[in-house]
C-alpha positions as CSV (number, residue, x, y, z in Angstrom):
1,X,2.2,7.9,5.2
2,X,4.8,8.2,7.7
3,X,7.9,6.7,8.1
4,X,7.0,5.0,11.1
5,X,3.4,3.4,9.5
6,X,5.8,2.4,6.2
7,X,7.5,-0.1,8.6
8,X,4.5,-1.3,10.6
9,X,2.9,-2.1,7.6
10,X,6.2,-3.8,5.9
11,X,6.8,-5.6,9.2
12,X,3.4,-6.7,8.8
13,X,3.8,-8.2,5.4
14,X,7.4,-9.8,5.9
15,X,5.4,-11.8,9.1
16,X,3.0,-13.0,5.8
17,X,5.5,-15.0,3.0
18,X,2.1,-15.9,1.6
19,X,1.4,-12.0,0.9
20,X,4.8,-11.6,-0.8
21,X,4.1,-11.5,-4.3
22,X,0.6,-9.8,-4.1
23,X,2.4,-6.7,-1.6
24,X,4.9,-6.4,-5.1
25,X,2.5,-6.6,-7.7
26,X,0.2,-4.3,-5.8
27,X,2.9,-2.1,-5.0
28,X,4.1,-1.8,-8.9
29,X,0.7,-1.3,-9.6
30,X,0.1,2.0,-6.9
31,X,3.6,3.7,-8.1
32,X,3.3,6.4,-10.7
33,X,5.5,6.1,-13.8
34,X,8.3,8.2,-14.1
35,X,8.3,8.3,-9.8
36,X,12.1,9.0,-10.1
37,X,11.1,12.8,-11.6
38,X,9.0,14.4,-8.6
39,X,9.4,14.4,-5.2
40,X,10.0,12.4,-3.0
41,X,11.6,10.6,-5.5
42,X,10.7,7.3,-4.1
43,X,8.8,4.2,-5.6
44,X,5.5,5.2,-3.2
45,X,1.7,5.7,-4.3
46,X,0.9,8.9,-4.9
47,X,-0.5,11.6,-2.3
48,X,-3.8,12.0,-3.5
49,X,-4.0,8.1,-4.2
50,X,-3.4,7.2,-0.4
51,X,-5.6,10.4,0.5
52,X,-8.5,8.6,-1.4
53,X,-7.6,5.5,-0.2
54,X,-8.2,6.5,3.6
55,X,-11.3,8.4,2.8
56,X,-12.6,5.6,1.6
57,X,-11.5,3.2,4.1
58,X,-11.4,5.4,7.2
59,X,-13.7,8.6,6.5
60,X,-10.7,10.4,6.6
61,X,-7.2,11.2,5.2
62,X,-6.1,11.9,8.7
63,X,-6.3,8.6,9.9
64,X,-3.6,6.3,10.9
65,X,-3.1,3.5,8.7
66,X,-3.8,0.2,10.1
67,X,-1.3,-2.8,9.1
68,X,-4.0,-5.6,9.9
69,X,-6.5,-3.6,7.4
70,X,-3.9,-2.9,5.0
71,X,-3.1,-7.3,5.3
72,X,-6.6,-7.9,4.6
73,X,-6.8,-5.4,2.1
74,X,-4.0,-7.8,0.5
75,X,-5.7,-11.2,1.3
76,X,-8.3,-9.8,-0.8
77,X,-6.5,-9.0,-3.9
78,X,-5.1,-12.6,-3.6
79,X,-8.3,-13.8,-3.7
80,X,-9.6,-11.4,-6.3
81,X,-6.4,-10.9,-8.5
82,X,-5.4,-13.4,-11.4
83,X,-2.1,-12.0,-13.2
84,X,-1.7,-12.1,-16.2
């Protein structure tokens, strides 16, 4: 993901106070443990997790990632999620 789809999507999801607390607990939920120890030593998903993730959606891990899909790919864990 690049820098500049990073803040398209998180400018996306402060516009959505609503989407808060899923965006966090979905976000815990895609970083690896121990993400301090490799690169880029950031609290992001892994590569190979957001390469399946745009196969999956897109057909392709070289497609840009599209905010408004990535805010209804949060409505839906709203809807589906029930935490614990």
């Amino acid at each position: 993901m690049t820098t500049g789809a990073a803040l398209r999507v998180a400018a996306a999801v402060a516009r959505r106070p609503r989407l808060w607390p899923t965006a966090v607990r979905q976000w815990r939920r895609t970083t690896p443990t121990g993400w301090w120890k490799h690169r880029p030593f950031l609290p992001v998903p892994s590569g190979p997790y957001l390469r399946f993730r745009l196969v999956t959606q897109y057909g392709s891990a070289d497609h840009r990632i599209e905010p408004a899909d990535v805010m209804n790919y949060l409505a839906w864990c709203r809807r589906h999620d029930h935490p614990a």
